[in-house]
N, C-alpha and C positions, 0 to 999 in steps of 0.2 A: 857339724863341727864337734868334734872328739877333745871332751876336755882331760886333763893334763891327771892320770892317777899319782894320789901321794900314799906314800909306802914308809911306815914306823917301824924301828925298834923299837921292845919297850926295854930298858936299861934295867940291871943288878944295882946300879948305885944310885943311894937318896940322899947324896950332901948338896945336888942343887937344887933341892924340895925349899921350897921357903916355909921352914918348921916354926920360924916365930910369926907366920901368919894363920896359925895354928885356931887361932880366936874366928877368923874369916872363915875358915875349912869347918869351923861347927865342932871344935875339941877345947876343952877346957886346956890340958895343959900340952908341952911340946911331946912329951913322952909319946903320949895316945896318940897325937898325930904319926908320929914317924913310928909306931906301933903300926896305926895302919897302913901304913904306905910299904913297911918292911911285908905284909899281908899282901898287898896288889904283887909287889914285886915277887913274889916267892909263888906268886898262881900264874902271873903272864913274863916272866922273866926272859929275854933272847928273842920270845914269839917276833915274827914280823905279821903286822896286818896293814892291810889298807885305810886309808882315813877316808870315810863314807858323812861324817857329818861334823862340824865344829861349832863349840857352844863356848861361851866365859870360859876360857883358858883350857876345854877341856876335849878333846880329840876321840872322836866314837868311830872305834878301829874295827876291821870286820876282818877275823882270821881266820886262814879257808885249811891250816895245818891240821886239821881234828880227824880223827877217825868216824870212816861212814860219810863223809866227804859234808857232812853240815857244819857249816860255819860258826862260830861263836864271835859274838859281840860283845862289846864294853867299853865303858866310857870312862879313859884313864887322863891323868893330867897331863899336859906337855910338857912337865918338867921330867919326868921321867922317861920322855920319847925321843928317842937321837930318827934322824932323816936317814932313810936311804933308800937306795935306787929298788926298781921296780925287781923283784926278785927272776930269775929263769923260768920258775914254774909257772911264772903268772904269764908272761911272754909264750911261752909256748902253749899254754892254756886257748890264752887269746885269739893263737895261730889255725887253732885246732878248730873251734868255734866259727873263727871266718870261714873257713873250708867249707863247715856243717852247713853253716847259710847259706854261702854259695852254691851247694850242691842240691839244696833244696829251695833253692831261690827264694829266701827269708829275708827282707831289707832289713 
């Protein structure tokens, strides 16, 4: 059975960051926090990736857009991540791949 891929955006905007839980995230004050978040946001900004593992509110995205075709990982918060569908590339990825196996008889 083929489970269900889920597929992130990571968002430009951090006004639904909970900046007054800034104590919890391990930052003395609100500033630092949304300092660092403007940081996450400005390196994986638009990226889409796949969700490969979920921990305490925190989404370990695997994005396959890199040059030299090696993927990069990172474990970003979900308040920064909007839902959406499985991209085209990754569909015809998919398509391409069955083929391989079917032609070389791979289960």
């Amino acid at each position: 059975m083929e489970t269900e891929r889920k597929f992130y955006q990571v968002s430009k905007d951090i006004r639904n960051a909970p900046t007054c839980d800034h104590l919890m995230h391990g930052y003395e004050t609100r500033s630092e926090f949304a300092h660092a978040l403007l940081q996450i946001v400005h390196r994986w900004h638009d990226r889409i990736g796949e969700c490969i593992e979920e921990r305490n509110g925190f989404l370990r995205l695997r994005f396959y857009d890199t040059p030299g075709g090696m993927p990069d990982e990172a474990w970003l918060p979900h308040f920064l991540l909007c839902s959406v569908p499985m991209p085209v590339c990754y569909k015809d990825n998919d398509k391409m791949e069955e083929e391989l196996n079917r032609a070389f008889e791979i289960d």
